[in-house]
C-alpha positions as CSV (number, residue, x, y, z in Angstrom):
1,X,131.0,43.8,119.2
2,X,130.7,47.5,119.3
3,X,130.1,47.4,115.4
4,X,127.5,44.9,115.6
5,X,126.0,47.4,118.2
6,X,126.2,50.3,116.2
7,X,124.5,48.3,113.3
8,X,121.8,46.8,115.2
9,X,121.0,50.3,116.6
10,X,120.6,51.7,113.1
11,X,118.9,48.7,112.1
12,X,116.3,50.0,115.1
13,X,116.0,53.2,114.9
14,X,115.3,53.2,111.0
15,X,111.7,51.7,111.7
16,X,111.2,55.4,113.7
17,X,111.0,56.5,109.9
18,X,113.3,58.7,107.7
19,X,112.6,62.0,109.3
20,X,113.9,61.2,112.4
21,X,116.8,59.2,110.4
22,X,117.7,62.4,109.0
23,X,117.8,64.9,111.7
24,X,119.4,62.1,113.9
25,X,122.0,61.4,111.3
26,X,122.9,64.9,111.1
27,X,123.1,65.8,114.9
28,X,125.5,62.8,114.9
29,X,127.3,64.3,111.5
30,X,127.8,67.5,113.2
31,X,128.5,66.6,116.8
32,X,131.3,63.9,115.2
33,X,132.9,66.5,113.2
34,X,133.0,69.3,116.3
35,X,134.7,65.8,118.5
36,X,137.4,65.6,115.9
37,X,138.3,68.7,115.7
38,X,138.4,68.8,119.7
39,X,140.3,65.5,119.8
40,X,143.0,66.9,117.1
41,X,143.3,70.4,119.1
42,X,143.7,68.6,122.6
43,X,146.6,66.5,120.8
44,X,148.4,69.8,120.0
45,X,147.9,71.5,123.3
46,X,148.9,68.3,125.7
47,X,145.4,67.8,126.9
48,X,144.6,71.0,128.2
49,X,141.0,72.0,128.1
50,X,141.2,75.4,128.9
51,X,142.6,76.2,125.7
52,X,140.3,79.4,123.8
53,X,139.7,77.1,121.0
54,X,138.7,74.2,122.7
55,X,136.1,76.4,124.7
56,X,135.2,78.0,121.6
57,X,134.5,74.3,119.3
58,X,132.5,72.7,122.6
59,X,130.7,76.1,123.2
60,X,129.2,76.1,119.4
61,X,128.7,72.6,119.6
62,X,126.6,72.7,122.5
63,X,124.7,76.0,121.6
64,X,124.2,74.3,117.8
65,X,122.8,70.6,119.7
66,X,120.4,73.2,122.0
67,X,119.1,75.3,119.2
68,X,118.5,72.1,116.9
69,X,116.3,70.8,120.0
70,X,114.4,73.8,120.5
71,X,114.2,74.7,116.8
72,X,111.7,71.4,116.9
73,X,109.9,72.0,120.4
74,X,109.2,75.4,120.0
75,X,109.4,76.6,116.4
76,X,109.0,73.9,114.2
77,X,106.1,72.1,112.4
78,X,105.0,70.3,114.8
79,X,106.3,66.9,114.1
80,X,108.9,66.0,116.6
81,X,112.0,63.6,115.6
82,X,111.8,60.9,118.0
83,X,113.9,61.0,121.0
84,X,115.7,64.1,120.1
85,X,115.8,65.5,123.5
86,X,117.4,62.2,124.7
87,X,119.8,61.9,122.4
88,X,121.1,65.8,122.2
89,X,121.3,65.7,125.8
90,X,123.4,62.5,125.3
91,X,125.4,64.8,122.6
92,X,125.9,67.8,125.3
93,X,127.2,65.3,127.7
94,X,130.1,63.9,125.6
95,X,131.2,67.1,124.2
96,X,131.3,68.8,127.3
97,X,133.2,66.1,128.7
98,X,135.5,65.3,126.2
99,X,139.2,65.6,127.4
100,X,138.5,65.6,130.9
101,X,137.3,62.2,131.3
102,X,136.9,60.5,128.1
103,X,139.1,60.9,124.7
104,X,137.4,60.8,121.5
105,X,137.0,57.7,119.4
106,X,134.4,57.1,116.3
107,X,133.5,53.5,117.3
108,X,133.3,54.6,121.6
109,X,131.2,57.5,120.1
110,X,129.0,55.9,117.7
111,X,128.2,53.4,119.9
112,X,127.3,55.3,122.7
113,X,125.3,57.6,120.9
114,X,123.4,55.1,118.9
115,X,123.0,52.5,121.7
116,X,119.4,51.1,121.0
117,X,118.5,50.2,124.5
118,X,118.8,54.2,125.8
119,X,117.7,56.2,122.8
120,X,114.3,56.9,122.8
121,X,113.6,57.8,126.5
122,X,117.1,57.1,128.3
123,X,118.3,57.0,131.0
124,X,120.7,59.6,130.1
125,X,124.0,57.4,131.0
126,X,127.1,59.6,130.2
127,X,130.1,58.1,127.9
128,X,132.1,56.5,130.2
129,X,129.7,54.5,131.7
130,X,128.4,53.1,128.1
131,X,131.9,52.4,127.2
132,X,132.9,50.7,130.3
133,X,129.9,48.9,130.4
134,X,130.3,47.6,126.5
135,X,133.9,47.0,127.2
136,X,132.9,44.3,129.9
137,X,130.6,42.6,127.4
138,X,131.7,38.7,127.6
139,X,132.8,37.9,124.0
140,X,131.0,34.8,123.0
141,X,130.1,33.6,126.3
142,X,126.4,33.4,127.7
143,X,125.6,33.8,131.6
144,X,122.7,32.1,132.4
145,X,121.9,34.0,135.4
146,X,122.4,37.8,133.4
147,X,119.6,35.9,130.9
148,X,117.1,34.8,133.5
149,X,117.5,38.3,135.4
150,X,117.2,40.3,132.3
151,X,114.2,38.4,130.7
152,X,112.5,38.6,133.8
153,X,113.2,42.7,134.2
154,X,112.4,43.3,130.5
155,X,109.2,40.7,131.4
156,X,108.1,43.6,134.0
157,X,108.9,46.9,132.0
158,X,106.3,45.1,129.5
159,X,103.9,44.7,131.7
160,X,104.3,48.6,133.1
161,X,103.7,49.5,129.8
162,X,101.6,47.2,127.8
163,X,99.2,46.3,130.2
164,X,99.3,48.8,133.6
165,X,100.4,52.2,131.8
166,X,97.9,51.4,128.7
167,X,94.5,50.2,131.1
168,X,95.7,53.4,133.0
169,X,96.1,55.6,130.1
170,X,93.0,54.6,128.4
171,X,91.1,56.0,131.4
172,X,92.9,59.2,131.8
173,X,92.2,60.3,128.2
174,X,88.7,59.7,128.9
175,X,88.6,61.4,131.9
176,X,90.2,65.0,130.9
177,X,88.1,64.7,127.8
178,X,85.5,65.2,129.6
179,X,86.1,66.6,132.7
180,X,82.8,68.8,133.1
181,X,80.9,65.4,134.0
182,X,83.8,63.9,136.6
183,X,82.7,63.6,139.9
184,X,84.9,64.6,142.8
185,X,86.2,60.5,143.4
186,X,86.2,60.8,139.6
187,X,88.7,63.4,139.6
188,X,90.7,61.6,142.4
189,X,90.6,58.5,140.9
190,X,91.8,60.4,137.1
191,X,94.8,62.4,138.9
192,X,95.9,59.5,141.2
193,X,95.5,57.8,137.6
194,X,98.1,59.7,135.7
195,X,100.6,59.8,138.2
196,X,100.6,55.7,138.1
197,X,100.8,55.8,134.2
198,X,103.4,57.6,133.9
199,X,105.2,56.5,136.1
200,X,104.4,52.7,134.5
201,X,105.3,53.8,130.9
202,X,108.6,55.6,131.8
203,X,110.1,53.5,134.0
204,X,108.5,50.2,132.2
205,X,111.1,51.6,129.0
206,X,113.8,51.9,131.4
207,X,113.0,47.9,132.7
208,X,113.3,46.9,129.4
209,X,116.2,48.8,128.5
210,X,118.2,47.5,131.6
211,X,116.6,44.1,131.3
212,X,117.8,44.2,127.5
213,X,121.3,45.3,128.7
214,X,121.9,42.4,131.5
215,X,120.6,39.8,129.1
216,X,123.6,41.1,126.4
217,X,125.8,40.9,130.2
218,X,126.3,45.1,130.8
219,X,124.7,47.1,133.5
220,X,122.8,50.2,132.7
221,X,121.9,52.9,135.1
222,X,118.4,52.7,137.1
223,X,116.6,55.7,136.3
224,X,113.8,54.9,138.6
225,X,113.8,53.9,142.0
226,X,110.4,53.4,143.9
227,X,110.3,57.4,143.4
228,X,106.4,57.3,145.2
229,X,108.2,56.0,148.3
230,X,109.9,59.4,149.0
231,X,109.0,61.2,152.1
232,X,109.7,64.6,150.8
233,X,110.0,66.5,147.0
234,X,114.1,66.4,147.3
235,X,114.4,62.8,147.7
236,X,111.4,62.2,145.2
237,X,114.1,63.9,142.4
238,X,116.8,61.4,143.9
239,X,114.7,58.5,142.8
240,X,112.5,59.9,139.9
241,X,114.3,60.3,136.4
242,X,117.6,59.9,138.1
243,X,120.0,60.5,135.0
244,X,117.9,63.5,134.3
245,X,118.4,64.9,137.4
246,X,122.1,64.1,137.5
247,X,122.1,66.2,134.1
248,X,120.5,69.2,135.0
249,X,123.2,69.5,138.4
250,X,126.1,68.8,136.8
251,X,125.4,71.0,133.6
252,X,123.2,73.5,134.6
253,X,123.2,73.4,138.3
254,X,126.8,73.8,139.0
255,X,128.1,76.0,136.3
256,X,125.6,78.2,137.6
257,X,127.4,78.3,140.6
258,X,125.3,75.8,142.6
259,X,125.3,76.4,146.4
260,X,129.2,78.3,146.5
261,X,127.7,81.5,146.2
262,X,125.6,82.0,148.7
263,X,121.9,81.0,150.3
264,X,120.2,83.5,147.8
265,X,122.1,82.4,144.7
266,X,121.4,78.5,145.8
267,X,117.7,79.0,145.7
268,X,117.7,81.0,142.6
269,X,119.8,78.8,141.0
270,X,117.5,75.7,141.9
271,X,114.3,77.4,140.7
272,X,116.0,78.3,137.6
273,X,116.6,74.5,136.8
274,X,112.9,73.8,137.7
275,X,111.9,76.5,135.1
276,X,114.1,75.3,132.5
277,X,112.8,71.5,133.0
278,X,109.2,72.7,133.1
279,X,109.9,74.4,129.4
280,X,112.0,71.0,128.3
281,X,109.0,69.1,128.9
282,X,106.6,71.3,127.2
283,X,105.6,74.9,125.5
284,X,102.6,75.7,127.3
285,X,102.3,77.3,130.8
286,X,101.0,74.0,132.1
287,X,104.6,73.1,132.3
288,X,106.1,76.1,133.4
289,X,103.7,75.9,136.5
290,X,104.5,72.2,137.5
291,X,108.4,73.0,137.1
292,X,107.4,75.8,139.7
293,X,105.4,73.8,141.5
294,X,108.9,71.6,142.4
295,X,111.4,74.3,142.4
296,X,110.0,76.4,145.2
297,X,109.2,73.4,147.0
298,X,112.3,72.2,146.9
299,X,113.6,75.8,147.6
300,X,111.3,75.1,151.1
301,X,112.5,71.6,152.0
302,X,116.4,72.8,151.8
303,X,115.0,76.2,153.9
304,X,114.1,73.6,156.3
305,X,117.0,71.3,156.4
306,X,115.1,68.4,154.9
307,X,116.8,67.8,151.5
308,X,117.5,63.6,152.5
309,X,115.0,61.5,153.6
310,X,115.7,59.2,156.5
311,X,116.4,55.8,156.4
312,X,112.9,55.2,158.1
313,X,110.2,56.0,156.0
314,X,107.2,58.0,157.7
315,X,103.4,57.1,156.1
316,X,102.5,60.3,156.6
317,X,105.6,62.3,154.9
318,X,105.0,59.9,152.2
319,X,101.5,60.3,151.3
320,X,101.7,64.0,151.4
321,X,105.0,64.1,149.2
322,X,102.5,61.6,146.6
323,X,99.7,63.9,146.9
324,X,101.8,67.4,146.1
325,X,103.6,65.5,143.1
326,X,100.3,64.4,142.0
327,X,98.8,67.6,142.0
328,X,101.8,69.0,140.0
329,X,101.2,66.0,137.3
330,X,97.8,67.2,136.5
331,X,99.4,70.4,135.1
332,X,101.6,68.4,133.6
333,X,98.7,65.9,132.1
334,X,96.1,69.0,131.4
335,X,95.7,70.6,128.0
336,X,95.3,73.8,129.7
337,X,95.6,75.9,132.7
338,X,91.5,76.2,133.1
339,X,91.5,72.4,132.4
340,X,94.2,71.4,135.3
341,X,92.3,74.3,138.0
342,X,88.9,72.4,136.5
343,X,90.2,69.0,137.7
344,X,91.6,70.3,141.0
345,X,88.4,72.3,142.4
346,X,86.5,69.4,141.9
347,X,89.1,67.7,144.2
348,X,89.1,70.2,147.0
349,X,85.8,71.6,146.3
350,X,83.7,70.0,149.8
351,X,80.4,70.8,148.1
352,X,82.1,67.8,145.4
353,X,81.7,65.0,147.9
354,X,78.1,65.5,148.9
355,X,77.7,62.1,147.0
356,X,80.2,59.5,146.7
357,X,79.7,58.4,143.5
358,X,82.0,56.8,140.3
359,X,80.8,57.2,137.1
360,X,80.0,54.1,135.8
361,X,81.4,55.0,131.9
362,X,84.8,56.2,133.3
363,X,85.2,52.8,135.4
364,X,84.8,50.9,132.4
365,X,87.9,52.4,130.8
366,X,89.8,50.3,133.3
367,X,88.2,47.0,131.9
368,X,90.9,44.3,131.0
369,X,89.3,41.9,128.7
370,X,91.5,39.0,129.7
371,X,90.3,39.6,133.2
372,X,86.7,40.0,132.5
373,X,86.6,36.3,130.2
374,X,87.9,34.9,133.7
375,X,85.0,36.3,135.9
376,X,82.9,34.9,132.7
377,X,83.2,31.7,134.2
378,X,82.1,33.0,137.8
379,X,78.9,34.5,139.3
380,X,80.9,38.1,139.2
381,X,79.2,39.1,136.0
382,X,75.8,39.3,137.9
383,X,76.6,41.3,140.9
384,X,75.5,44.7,141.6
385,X,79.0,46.4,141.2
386,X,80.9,44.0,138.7
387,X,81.8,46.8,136.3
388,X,83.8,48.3,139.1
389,X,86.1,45.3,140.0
390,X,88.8,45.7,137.5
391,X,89.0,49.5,138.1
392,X,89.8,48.3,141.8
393,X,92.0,45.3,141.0
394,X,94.2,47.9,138.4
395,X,93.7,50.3,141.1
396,X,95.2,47.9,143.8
397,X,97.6,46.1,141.8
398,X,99.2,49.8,140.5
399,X,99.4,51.1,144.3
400,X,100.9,47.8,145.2
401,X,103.6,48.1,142.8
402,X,104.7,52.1,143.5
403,X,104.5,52.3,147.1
404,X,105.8,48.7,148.1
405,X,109.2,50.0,147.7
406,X,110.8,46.8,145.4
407,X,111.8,47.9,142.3
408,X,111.5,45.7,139.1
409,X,114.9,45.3,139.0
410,X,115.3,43.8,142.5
411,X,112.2,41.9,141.9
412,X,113.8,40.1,138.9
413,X,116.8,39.6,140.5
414,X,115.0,37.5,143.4
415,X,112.9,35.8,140.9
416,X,116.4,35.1,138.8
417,X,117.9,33.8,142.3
418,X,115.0,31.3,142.7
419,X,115.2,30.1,139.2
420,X,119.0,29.5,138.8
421,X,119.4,28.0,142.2
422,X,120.5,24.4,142.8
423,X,118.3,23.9,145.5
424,X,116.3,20.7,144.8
425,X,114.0,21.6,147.6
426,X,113.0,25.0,145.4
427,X,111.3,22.7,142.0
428,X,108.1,23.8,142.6
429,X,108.7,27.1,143.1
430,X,110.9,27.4,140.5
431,X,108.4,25.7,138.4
432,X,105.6,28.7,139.7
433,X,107.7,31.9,139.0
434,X,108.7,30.3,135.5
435,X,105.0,29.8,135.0
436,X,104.2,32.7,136.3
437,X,106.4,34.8,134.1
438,X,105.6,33.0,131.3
439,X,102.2,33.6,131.4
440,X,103.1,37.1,132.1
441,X,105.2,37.9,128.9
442,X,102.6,36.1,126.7
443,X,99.5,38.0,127.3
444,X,102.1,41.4,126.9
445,X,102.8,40.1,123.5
446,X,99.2,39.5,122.9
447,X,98.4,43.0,124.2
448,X,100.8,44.7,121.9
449,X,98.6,45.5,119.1
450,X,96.4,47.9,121.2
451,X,99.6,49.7,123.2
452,X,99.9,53.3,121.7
453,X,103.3,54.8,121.8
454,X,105.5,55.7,124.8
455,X,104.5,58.8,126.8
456,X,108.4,60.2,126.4
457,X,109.3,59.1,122.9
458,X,108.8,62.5,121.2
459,X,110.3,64.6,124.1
């Protein structure tokens, strides 16, 4: 199984072409060679990882995996091998850990590095959850429910990203292209905007990843869960990029001491893991300013005692915890510094809102053809406003899906429930969410020659 992995995984990262093949194949070269030699060393000093040249191999191997990743985000030519963050972070992780939970093995470590449905945005699952997870595998058996569960969640990552992330993200382009002409609800509408499409396109990966994973019987980490739901920044980073998180605390975090050496050192420490995340995601000081934006609010929110959210959530908390992050994402989003403060003045700017007023070019970024051939056939076409509807509907639809709190994984699993049950009483609604998901994964595939490429896949 595992070699039928490893080759299906090459098989799909070669159609990333042979530059990325290259530098991927030589980050595994290198990193393999380094495990060896770690594996044969702990063999001759009974497993003890304290030993100089243990330190000293998994020290060069991990400054060697961070200078290869910032050679290409910072100093190289500007064409970025795909997923190289992902997997050198994936690289770190199992040299770092190597001989305190996990022993080396070619096949365990080819296969985890490799695995196809993690490597180009994550999450970033560490070793021994891969292998446990592909040692489970049923050999040669099918579970019926693990298929209907994981064609439904990949069937709702598609739809994040194919048709909610895409609508989304045709309008945002449009919007910061020309941001001189937004109106202030125009500049709501394009910041509110962003934060929805990236959230589609990341997590709608990671749907299809896990979705991909529970059809082949395994269970891979959630990276996202309902993150817009959190009532305050520290509980947004529980549920937003969740592997990422879990990285940057147990490798950065910690061996920087954490919170054992005092208040001062805690809050440093944390805003020093804001700043590096903010440089990870980008070069310019766009990102350096939204890492910052998080850090010293979550320096506040752990001033204040505040770091969990409670099992209640308050509206209020919410929507202000939506509306910071968003904020922070149009750094994120802008080309420049000028460009984000452009975006927000308009925002805040109470002259802005004399006149409510949506430009009429911008709403027709969010036009769906599909939808618009259906309200061919009604008298929709001829009202006043029509141009406006599917702007709403994506509008609605999008706010539905982030702040209901149901993730895409427990929605497939209750649509899986209803469509392996034995219930005869349930045929006709087992017949509707069939339909209903059929119809669903059909216009995705239809939709796929107009989807542009993931948001993450060159981080």
């Amino acid at each position: 199984m595992k070699i039928w992995l490893i080759a299906m995984s090459a098989f799909f990262f070669v159609g990333y072409g042979q530059f990325s093949v290259l530098i991927f194949g030589s980050s595994i070269l290198g990193n393999f060679l380094f495990s060896f030699r770690i594996s044969r060393r702990l063999k001759k000093c009974n497993g003890n990882t304290d030993d100089w040249l243990i330190r000293l191999y998994k020290i060069s191997a991990i400054i060697l995996n961070v200078i290869l990743l910032c050679f290409f985000k910072y100093f190289g030519t500007g064409v970025m091998p795909v997923a190289i963050s992902f997997y050198t972070f994936s690289q770190i992780m199992y040299v770092a850990d190597l001989g305190k939970e996990d022993s080396f093995d070619a096949l365990d470590y080819l296969s985890y590095i490799t695995f196809f449905p993690k490597i180009l945005q994550g999450p970033i699952a560490d070793h021994k959850s891969i292998k446990e997870g592909l040692e489970k595998l049923p050999s040669g058996r099918i579970n019926s429910d693990d298929i209907s569960a994981g064609i439904m969640l990949f069937t709702l990552g598609l739809f994040k990203k194919v048709i909610l992330a895409q609508v989304l993200g045709e309008a945002v382009d449009f919007g910061y292209a020309g941001l001189a002409g937004m109106t202030a609800l125009d500049a709501v509408i394009l910041a509110v905007s962003y934060s929805f499409q990236l959230y589609f396109d990341f997590s709608g990966y990671c749907d299809m990843a896990e979705g991909i994973c529970r059809m082949l019987g395994m269970e891979l980490q959630m990276n996202f869960d309902a993150p817009y739901t959190s009532g305050n920044i520290a509980e947004f980073w529980d549920r937003w990029h969740i592997s990422l998180t879990k990285f940057f605390t147990r490798y950065i975090y910690i061996p920087l001491g954490g919170s054992r050496k005092g208040v001062v050192r805690t809050y440093l420490n944390i805003l020093i893991v804001f700043f590096i995340s903010g440089i990870w995601h980008g070069t310019g000081l766009t990102f350096i300013v939204w890492g910052m934006m998080h850090g010293v609010l979550m320096v506040l929110t752990r001033i204040c005692g505040k770091e969990k959210g409670s099992g209640r959530k308050n509206p209020l908390k919410v929507l202000l915890t939506f509306m910071y992050v968003t904020a922070a994402w149009v750094f994120f989003r802008a080309p420049s510094l000028s460009d984000a403060m452009t975006l927000l003045c308009k925002i805040v700017n109470p002259d802005a809102w004399s006149g409510l007023h949506i430009s009429i070019k911008f709403a027709e970024c969010f036009m769906v053809d599909e939808i618009w051939y259906v309200f061919k056939v009604t008298p929709i076409p001829n009202w006043n406003k029509s141009n406006y509807i599917c702007m709403w509907i994506i509008l609605c639809v999008s706010a539905l899906l982030v702040f209901w709190g149901k993730t895409a994984k427990k929605i497939a699993a209750g649509s899986a429930n209803v469509i392996t049950s034995e219930d005869d009483k349930n045929k006709m609604k087992k017949w509707a969410v069939s339909v209903a998901y059929g119809i669903l994964f059909v216009w995705c595939v239809l939709s796929l020659g107009g989807v542009s490429t993931f948001l993450y896949v060159n981080f």
